[in-house]
C-alpha positions in Angstrom: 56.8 48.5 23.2 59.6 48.2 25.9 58.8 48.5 29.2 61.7 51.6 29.6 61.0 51.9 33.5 61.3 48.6 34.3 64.2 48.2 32.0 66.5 51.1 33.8 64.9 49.1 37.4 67.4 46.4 36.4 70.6 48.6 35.1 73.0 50.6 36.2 73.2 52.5 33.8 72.1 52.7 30.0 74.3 54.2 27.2 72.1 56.5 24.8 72.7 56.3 21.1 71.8 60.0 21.0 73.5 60.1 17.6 73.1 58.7 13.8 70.3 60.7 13.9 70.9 61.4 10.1 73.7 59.4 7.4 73.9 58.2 3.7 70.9 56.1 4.2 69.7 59.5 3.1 70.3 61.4 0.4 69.5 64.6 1.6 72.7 66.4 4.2 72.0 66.8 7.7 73.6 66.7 11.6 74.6 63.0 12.4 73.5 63.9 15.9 71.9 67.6 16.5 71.2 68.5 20.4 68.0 70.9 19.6 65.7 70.6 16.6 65.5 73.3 14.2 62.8 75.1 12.3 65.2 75.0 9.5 65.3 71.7 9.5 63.7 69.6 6.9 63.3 66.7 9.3 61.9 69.2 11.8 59.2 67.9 14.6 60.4 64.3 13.9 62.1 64.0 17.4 65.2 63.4 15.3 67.6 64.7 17.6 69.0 64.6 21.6 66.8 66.5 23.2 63.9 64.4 21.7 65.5 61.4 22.6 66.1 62.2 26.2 62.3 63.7 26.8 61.4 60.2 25.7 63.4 58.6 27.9 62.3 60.5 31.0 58.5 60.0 30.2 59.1 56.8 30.2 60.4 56.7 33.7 64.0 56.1 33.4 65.8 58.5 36.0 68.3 60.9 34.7 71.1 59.8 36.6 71.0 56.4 34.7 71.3 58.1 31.0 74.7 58.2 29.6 75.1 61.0 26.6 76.6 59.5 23.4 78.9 61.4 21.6 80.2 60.4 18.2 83.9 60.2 17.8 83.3 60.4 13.8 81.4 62.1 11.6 79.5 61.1 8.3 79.5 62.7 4.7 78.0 63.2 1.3 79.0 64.4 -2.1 77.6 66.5 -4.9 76.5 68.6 -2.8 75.7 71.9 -4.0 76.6 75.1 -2.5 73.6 76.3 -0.6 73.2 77.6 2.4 77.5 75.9 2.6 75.6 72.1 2.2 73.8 71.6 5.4 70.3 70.1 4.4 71.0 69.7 0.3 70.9 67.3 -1.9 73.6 65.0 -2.6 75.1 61.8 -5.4 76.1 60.0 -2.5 78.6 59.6 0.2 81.6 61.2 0.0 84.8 59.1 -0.9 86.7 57.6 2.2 89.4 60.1 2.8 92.8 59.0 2.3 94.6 57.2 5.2 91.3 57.7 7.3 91.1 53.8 10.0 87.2 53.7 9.2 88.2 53.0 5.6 84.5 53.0 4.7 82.6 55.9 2.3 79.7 58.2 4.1 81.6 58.1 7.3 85.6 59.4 8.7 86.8 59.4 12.4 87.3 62.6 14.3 91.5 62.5 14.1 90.9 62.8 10.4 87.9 65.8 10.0 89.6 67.8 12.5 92.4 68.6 9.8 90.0 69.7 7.3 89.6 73.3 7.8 91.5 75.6 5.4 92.4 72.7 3.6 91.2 71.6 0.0 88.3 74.5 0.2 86.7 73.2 3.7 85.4 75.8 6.3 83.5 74.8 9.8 79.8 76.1 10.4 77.9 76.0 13.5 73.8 75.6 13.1 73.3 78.0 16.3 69.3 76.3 16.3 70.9 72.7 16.3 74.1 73.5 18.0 75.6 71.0 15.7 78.7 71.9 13.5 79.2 70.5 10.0 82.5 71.0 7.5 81.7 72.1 3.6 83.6 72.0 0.5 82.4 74.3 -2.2 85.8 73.0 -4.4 84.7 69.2 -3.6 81.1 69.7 -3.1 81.3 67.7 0.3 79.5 67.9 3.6 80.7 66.1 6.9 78.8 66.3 10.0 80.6 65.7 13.0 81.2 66.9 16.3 83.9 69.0 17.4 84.9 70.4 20.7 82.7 73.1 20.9 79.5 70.7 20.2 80.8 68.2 23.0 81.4 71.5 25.5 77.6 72.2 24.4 76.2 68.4 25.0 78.6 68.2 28.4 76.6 71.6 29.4 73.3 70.2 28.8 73.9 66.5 30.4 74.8 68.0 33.6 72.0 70.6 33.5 69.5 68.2 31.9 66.8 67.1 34.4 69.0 67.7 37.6 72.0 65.7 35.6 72.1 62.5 33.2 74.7 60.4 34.8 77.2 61.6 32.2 78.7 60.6 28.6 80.4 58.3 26.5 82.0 58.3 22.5 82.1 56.0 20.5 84.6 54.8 19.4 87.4 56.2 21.7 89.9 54.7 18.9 88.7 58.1 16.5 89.8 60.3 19.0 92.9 62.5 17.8 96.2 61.4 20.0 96.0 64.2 22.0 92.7 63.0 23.3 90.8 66.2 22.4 87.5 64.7 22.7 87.5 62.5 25.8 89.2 65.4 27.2 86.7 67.8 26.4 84.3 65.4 28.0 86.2 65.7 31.1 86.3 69.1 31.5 82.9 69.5 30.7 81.6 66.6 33.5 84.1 68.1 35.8 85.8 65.2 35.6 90.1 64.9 36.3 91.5 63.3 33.0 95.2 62.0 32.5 
């Protein structure tokens, strides 16, 4: 019911929540914020995912250049999951437990400085949904799923906000505090927008 065009008329800019697309609201896995949808998908055709959300956007008349990607700088979990095609869009008990030491402190959801150590530890692998372009972690010893994005997801979404429509106006993440200390995230950002960082 918002006027969208008339909206955007007054902003410079407009930052898209283009993720929490999926989380422990649900009890079923899923990408926290996909770029394409997927036939796999059982939430396919629901528009619940970037592209969808951008399309929108545009019919609606906002211009390109005013759209500002989101990009999650956490990622968000369940447990008891079992191990089917490695968790992605499973069943689940729940969110998974807070992991130890992580700032959010809060089950169902971890920051990016604390996923990105996961792999080969405790049983976790990465996987990339090549429909999606979304990656997700899996733990057949723990039974838990995190979906989150990594650096190859943002170099993906940084790819398609510059292409998209002639170029969105570029990207933001929230919350630059779950960023590793290194940066990895807002620098991958940068590279991908052609942007200097420091």
């Amino acid at each position: 019911n918002m006027q969208l065009d008339a909206v955007a008329a007054q902003l410079d800019f407009l930052n898209m929540e283009t993720y929490d697309y999926h989380g422990t609201w649900e009890t079923t896995t899923n990408h926290a914020a996909p770029l394409l949808d997927s036939p796999l998908d059982p939430a396919a055709g629901q528009g619940l995912y970037i592209e969808a959300t951008i399309s929108a956007y545009l019919r609606a008349g906002v211009p390109a250049h005013k759209m500002l990607l989101g990009i999650p700088f956490y990622g968000r979990g369940w447990t008891g999951v079992p191990d089917v095609r490695y968790g992605l869009y499973q069943p689940s008990t729940g969110p998974a437990p807070s992991p130890a030491g992580d700032t959010l402190a809060t089950d169902g959801v971890a920051t990016f400085r604390t996923l990105e150590q996961f792999p080969g530890t405790n049983g976790y692998a990465s996987h990339r949904d090549y429909f999606s372009l979304a990656d997700w972690l899996y733990s057949p010893t723990f039974l838990t799923f995190w979906s989150y994005d990594d650096p190859a997801t943002v170099t993906y979404k940084m790819a398609y906000a510059k292409l998209r429509a002639g170029g969105l106006g570029g990207a933001f993440g929230w919350a630059l505090k779950d960023d590793n200390s290194n940066a990895t995230l807002v620098k991958t950002m940068a590279q991908g927008l052609n942007i200097e960082s420091h």
